[in-house]
C-alpha positions in Angstrom: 114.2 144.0 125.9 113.8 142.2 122.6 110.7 140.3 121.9 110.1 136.8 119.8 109.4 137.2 116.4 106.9 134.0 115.7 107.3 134.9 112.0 110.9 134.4 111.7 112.8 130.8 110.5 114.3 130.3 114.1 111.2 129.7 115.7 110.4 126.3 117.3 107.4 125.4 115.0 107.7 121.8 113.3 108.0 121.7 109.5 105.6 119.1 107.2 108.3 116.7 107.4 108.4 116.9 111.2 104.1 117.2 111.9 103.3 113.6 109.8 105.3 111.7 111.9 103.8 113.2 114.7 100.2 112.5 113.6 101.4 109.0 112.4 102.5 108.3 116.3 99.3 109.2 118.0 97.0 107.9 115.9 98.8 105.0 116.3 98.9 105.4 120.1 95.3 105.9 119.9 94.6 102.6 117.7 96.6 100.7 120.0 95.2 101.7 122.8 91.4 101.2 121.6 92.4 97.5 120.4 93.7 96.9 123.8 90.9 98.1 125.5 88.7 96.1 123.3 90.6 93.1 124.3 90.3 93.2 127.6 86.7 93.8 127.9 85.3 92.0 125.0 85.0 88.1 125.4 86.7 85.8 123.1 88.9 89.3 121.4 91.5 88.6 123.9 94.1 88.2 121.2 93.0 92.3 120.1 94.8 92.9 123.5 98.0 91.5 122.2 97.5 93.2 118.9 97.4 96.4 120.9 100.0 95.9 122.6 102.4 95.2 119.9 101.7 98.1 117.9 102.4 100.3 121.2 105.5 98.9 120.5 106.2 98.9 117.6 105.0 102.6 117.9 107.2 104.0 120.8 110.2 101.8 119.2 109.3 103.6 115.9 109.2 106.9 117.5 112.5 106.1 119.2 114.2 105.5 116.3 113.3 108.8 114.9 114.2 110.8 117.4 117.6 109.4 117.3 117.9 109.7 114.1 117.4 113.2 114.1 119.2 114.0 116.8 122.1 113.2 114.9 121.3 115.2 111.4 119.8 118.4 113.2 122.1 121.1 112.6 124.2 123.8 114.5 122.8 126.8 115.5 
């Protein structure tokens, strides 16, 4: 039986061009979804709701994108 090697080039660890997008994503998520809490409980900072929610948005359609687009240019194995 032939184990893993976590070392080697094939394994499924994202490269530095892969992990910023990833961080860019949920720190966005998290802005977003601190904003819209804000909004909703805060009087008169309704409008930080709607901020919140468009940057979720403009987030998961950023994200969607991306994935798309590398769906396409990710090679053979």
């Amino acid at each position: 039986m032939r184990t893993a090697n976590v070392n080697s080039p094939d394994a499924e660890h994202p490269t530095a061009g892969e992990a910023v997008p990833l961080t860019l994503f949920l720190a966005l998520i998290i802005v977003a979804i601190i904003l819209g809490l804000t909004g909703a409980v805060a009087d008169g900072l309704l409008f930080l709701l709607f901020i919140g929610i468009a940057v979720l948005v403009a987030d998961l359609l950023y994200m969607a994108l991306r994935t798309r687009h590398s769906a396409r240019h990710r090679p053979l194995r």
